[in-house]
C-alpha positions in Angstrom: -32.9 -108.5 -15.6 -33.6 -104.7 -16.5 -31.9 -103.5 -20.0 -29.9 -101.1 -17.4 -28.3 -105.2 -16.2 -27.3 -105.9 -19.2 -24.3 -108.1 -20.1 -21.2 -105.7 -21.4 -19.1 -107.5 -23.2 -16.2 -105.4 -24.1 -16.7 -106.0 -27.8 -17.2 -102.6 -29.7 -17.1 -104.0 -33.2 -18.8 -102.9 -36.5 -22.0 -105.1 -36.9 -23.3 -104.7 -40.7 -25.6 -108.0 -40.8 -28.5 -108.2 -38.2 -29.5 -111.2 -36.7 -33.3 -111.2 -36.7 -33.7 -114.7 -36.0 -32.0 -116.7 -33.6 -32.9 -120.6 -32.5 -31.8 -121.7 -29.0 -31.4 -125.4 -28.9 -31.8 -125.9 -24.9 -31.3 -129.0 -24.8 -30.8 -132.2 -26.5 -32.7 -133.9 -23.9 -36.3 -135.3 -25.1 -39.2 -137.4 -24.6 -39.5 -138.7 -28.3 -37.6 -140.6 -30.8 -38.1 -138.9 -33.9 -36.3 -140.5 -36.9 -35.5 -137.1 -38.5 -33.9 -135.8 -35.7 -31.0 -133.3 -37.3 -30.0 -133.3 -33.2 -29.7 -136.4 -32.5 -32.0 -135.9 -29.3 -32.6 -138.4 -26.5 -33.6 -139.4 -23.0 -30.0 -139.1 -21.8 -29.7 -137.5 -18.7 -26.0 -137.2 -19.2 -27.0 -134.3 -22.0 -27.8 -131.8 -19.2 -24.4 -131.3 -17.7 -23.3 -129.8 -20.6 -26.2 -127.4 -21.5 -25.7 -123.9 -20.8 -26.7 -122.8 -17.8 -30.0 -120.6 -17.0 -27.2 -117.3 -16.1 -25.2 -118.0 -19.1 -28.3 -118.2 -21.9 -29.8 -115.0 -19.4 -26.3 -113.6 -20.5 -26.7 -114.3 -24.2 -30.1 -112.7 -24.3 -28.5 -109.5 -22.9 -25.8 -109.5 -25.1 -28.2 -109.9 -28.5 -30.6 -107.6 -27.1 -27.8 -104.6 -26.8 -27.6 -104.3 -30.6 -30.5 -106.0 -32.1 -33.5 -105.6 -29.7 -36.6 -107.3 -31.1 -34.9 -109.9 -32.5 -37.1 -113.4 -32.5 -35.7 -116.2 -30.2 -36.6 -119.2 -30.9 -36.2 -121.5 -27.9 -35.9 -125.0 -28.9 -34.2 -128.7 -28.5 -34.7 -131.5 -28.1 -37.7 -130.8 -26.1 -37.2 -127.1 -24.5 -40.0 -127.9 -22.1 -37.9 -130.5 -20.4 -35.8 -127.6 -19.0 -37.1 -126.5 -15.5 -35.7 -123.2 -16.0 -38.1 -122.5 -19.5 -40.4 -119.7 -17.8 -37.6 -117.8 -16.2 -35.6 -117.9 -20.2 -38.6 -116.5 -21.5 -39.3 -113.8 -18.8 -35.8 -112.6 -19.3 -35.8 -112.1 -23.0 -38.9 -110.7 -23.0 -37.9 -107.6 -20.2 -35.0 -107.0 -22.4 -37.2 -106.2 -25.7 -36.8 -109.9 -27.2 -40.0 -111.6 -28.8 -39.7 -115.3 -27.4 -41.2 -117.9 -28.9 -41.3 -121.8 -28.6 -40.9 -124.8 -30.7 -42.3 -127.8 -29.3 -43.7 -131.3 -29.5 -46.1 -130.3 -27.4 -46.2 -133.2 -25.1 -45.7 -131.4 -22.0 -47.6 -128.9 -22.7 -50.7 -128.7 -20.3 -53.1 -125.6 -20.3 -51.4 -124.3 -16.8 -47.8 -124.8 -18.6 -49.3 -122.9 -21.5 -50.8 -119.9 -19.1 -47.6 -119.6 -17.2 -45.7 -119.2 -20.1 -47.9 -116.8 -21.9 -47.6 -114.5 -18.4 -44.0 -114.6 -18.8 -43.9 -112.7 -22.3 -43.9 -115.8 -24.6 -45.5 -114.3 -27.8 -46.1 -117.8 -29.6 -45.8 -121.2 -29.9 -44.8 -124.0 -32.6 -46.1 -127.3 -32.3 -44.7 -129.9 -34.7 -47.4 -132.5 -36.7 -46.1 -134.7 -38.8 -49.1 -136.7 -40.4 -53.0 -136.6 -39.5 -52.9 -140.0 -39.2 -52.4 -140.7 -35.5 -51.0 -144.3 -35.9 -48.8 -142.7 -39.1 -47.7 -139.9 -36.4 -46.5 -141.8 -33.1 -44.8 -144.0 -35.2 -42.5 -141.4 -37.2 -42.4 -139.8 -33.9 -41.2 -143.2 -32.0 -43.8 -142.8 -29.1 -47.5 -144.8 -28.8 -49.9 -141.3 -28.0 -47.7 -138.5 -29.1 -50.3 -136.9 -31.3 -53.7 -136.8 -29.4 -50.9 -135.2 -26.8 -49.5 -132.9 -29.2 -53.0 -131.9 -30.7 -54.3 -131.4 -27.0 -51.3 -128.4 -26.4 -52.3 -127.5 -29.5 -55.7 -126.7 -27.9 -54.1 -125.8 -24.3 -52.4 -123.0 -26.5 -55.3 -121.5 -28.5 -57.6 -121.7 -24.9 -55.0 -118.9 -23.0 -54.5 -117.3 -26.1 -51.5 -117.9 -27.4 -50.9 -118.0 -31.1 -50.1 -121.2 -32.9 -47.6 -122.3 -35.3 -48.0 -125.9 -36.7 -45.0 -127.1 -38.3 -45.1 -130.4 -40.8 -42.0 -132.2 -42.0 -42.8 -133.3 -45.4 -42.6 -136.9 -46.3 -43.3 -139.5 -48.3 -45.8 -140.6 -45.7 -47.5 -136.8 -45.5 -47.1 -135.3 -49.6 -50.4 -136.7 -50.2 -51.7 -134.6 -47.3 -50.2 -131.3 -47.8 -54.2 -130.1 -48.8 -55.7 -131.8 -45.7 -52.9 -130.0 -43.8 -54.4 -126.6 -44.1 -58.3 -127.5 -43.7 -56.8 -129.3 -40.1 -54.7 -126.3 -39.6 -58.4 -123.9 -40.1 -60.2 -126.1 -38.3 -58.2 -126.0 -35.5 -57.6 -121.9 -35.0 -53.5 -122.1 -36.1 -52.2 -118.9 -37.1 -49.5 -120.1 -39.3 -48.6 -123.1 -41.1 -45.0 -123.9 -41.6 -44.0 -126.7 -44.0 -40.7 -127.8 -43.5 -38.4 -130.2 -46.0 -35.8 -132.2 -44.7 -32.4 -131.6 -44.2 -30.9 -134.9 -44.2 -28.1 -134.3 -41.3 -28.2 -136.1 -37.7 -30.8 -139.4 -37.6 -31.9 -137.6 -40.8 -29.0 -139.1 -42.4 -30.6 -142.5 -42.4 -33.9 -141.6 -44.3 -34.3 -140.9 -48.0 -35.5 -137.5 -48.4 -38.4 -136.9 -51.2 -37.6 -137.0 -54.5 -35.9 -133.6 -56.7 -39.8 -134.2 -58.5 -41.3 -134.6 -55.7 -40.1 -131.7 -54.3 -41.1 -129.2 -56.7 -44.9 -130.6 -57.0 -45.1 -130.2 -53.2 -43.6 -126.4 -53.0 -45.9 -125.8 -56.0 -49.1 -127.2 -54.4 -48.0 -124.9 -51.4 -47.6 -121.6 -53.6 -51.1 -122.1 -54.8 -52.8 -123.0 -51.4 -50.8 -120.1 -50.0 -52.2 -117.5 -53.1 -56.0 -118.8 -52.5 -56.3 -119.3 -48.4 -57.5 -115.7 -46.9 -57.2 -116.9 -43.1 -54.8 -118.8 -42.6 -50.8 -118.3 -43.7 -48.8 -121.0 -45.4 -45.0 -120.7 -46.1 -42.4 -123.3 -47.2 -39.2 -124.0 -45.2 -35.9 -124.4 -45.5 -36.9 -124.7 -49.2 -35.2 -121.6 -51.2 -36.3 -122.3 -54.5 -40.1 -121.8 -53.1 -39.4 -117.9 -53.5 -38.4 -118.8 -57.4 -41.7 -121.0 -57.6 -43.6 -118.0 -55.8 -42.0 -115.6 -58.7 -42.8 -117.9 -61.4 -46.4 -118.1 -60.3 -47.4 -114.3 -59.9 -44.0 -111.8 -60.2 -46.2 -109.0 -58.8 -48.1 -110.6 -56.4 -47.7 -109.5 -52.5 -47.0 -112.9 -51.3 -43.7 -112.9 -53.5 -42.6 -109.4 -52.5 -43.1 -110.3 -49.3 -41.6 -114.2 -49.2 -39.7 -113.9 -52.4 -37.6 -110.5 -52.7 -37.2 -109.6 -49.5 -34.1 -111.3 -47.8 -33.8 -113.4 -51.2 -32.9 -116.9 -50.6 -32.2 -118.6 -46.9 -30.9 -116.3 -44.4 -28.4 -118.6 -42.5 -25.2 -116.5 -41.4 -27.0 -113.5 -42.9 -29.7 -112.5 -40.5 -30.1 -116.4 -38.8 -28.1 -119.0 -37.2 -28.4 -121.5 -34.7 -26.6 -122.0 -31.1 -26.3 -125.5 -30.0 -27.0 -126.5 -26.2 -23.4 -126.5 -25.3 -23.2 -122.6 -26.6 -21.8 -123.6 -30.3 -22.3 -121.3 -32.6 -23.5 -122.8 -36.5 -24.8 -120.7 -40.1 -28.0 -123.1 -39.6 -29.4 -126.5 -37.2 -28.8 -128.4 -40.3 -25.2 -127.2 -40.3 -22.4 -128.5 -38.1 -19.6 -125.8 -39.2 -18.9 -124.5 -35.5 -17.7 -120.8 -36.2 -17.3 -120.1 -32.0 -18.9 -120.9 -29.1 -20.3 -117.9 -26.6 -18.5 -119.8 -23.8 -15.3 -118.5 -25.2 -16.5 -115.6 -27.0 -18.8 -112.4 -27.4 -21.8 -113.5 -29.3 -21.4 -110.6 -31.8 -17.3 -110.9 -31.9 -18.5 -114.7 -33.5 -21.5 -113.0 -35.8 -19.5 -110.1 -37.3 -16.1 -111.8 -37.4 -16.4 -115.5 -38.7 -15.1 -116.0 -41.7 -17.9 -118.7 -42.6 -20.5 -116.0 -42.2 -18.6 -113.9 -44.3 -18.7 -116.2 -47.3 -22.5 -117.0 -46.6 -22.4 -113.2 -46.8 -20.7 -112.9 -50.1 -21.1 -116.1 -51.7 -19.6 -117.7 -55.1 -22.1 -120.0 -55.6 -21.1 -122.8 -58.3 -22.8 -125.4 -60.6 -26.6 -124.4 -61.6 -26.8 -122.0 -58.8 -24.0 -119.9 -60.0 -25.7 -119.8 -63.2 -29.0 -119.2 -62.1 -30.9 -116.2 -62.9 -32.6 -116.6 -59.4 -29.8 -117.0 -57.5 -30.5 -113.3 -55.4 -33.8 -114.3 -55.2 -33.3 -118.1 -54.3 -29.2 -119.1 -53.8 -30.2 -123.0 -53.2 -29.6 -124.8 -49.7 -26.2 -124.6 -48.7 -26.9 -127.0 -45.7 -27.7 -130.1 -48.6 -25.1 -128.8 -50.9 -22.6 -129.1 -47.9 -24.5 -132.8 -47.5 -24.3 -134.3 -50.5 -21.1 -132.5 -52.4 -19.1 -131.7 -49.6 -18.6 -128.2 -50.6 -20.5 -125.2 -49.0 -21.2 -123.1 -52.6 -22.0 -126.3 -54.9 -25.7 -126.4 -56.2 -28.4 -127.7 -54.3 -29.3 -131.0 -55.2 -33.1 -130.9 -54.5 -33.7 -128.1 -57.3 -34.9 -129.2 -60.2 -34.6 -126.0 -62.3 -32.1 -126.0 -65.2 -31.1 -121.9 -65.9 -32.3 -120.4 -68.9 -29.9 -117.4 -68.7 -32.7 -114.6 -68.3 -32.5 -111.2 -66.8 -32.7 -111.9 -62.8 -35.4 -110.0 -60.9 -34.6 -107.5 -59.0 -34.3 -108.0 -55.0 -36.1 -105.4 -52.5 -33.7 -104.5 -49.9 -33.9 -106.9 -46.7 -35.8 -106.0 -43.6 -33.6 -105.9 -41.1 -31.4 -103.7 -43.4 -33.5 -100.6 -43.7 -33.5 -98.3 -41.0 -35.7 -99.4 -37.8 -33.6 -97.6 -35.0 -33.9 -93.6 -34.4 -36.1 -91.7 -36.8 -33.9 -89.1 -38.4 -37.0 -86.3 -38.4 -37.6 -86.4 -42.0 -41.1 -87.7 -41.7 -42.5 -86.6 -38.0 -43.8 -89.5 -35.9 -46.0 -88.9 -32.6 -44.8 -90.5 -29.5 -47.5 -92.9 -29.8 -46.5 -93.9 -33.1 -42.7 -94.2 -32.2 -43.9 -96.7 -29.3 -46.3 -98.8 -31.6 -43.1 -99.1 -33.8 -41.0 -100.2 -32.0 -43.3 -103.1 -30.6 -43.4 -104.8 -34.2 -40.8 -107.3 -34.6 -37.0 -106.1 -35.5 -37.2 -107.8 -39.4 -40.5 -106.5 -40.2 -39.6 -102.9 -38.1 -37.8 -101.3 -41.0 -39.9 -102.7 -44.1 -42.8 -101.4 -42.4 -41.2 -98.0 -41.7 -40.2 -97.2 -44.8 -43.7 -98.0 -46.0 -45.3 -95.6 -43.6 -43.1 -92.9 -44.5 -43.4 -93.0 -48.6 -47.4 -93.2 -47.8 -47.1 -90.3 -45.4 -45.1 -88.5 -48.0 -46.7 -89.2 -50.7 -49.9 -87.8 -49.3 -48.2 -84.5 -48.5 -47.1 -84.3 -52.1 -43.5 -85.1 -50.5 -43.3 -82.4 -48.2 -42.3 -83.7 -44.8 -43.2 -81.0 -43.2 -46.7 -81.8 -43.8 -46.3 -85.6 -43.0 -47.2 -86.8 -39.5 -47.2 -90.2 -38.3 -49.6 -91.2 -35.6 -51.5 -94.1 -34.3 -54.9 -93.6 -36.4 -52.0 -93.5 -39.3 -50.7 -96.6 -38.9 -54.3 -98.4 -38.5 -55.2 -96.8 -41.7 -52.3 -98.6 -43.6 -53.1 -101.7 -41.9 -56.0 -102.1 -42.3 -55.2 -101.6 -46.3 -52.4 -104.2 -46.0 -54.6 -106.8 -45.0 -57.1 -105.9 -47.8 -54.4 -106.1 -50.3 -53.3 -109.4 -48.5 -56.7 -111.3 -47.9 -55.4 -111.8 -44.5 -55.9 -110.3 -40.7 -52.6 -109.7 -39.7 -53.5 -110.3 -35.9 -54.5 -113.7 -36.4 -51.4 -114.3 -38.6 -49.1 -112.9 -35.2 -47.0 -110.9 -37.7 -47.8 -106.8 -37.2 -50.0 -106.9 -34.3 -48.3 -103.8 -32.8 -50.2 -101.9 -36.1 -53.3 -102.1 -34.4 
């Protein structure tokens, strides 16, 4: 499908908020038994004959890539690899200007799966690892072997290039391995390591998350490994109140610009959300408020027009989190308030922070909210320069835009006459971003299109 193919859909409305992440459950179909499991995911074959079809999620891709190309696409499940369609999702998405990426248990992921996908356009993979104990592993995981499978496609990936995502659910089991995490996570080439923190919805329900205390010594071991690890990133999931831990830590450092201003808090409804495999449109996986379903409706008639997204949009956030002086920078789970309270703007009941009524800090603008479309001429830009742009990622386009421009300008003593934008340009300023960072943004998969 060419973008002159694409899906119209007849729906002309005003779109103000930007998706810039989007997860794609596939399937609930898959080959482990995970206790945490916020889908409920089995071996049912019965789950299959009401997944969306390979034209209709072909259709959705169309249909977000007419106002948001770029956007990330997370393909996911269940187990996405179980779908026989997989390559021909991720070809698609990628010739319409998606970036497609995969979250997976890796278990069916050989070195030939891993190539074919690469040469369809996938741009990355996520590969879940819940403990680096094997035994410890298979058994959270319900299956004898899953992880000297899952660290095998973990290898499969790195051999045929692709980058790596390793994604841990923390635990009482794993808290006492959060350090080991990132020394296995070197060792082993992964570009980025994602700790996620349980959302207690689905087979979730069943399991007692960590503690409030727990918690916050776990997100602020991570803020400290993330401040002193040069090659590798680290980064907190679904866990707001990381970006408050982050501020706390260093206010001026780039790490808490970059995690803990921009976008401020989780973006579910704002520039994320979640369709289920029967088309279901949700603020969040952890979430099961169906706003629409894309069977019934244009995608971006359910993004602009629900009126769920519109109070994630504008929210009136109660308890501590209505009294926070973080609350634009952090705003709390909504997912466990929703959980445990029963009401969507309560506070989150994993925070441990009481508010001490001080000033807030001040948010950056989001991403995805400057401009990253058609350069208005005030700052010229080569045609190599406008192609290299818009080859970097939809939610990093404008942030890194803008950036370009004030340097460009600033160097012409802001005349923009004088300030030209090229290739050699960009290079420049990236290779001072990663000096300022400690990182090499390549090997972290975020601004490779800077090179």
């Amino acid at each position: 499908m060419t973008q002159k193919q694409r899906l119209r859909t007849g729906y002309s409305g005003e779109t103000k908020f930007l998706p810039y992440l989007i997860a794609v459950n596939l399937t609930r179909r898959c080959n482990l038994k995970c206790e945490h499991c916020y889908l409920d995911a089995g071996a049912k074959d019965e789950f299959s004959a009401e997944e969306l079809s390979t034209s209709e999620l072909c259709n959705l891709f169309s249909e977000i890539a007419e106002k948001a190309e770029g956007t990330l696409i997370v393909l996911t499940g269940g187990e996405p690899l179980l779908r026989s369609d997989i390559s021909e999702l991720v070809s698609t998405g990628n010739s319409l200007g998606l970036r497609m990426v995969l979250g997976t248990n890796g278990l069916g992921l050989s070195v030939k799966i891993a190539q074919e996908l690469k040469a369809s356009g996938l741009q990355g993979v996520g590969i879940s690892l819940d403990n680096l104990y094997p035994e410890a592993h298979d058994k959270f995981r319900g299956v004898p072997g899953a992880w000297e499978k899952t660290l095998a496609a973990i290898r499969a990936c790195r051999a045929c290039g692709l980058h790596v995502q390793l994604h841990t659910t923390v635990t009482h089991q794993n808290a006492d391995q959060i350090e080991d995490f990132v020394e296995f996570a070197k060792n082993e080439g992964v570009s980025i390591l994602n700790f996620f923190f349980l959302v207690c919805t689905g087979r979730g329900q069943v399991m007692s998350d960590i503690s409030p205390e727990q918690y916050e010594d776990v997100l602020v071991r991570i803020a400290e490994l993330q401040r002193n690890t040069k090659s590798l990133m680290i980064q907190a999931r679904c866990a707001p109140h990381f970006k408050r831990i982050l501020y706390q830590q260093d206010p001026q450092s780039q790490f808490t610009r970059a995690q803990g201003y921009d976008g401020g808090g989780c973006p579910a409804a704002t520039h994320y959300c979640r369709i289920d495999p029967q088309g279901n449109v949700t603020p969040c996986p952890y979430m099961e408020n169906v706003v629409g379903n894309i069977r019934d409706s244009a995608f971006w008639k359910i993004w602009d027009e629900s009126s769920l997204f519109q109070d994630f949009r504008n929210p009136t956030l109660k308890g501590r989190c209505g009294n926070c002086e973080f609350r634009n920078l952090c705003g709390g789970c909504r997912a466990r308030a929703q959980e445990r309270y029963e009401d969507l703007m309560a506070e989150d009941p994993t925070c441990t922070w009481h508010p001490a009524g001080e000033q807030m800090p001040k948010t950056l603008p989001v991403a995805a909210d400057l401009p990253s479309g058609d350069l208005d001429g005030t700052v010229e830009w080569t045609p190599e320069a406008q192609k290299r742009l818009k080859r970097i990622p939809i939610f990093l386009r404008g942030m890194i835009r803008k950036r370009l421009e004030e340097k460009a300008l600033k160097l012409t003593h802001g005349l923009p006459e004088n300030a030209v934008i090229t290739p050699d340009f960009m290079a420049e300023h990236r290779k001072q971003r990663e000096h300022e960072l400690g990182i090499k943004f390549e090997e972290a998969n975020i601004t490779r299109s800077l090179s």
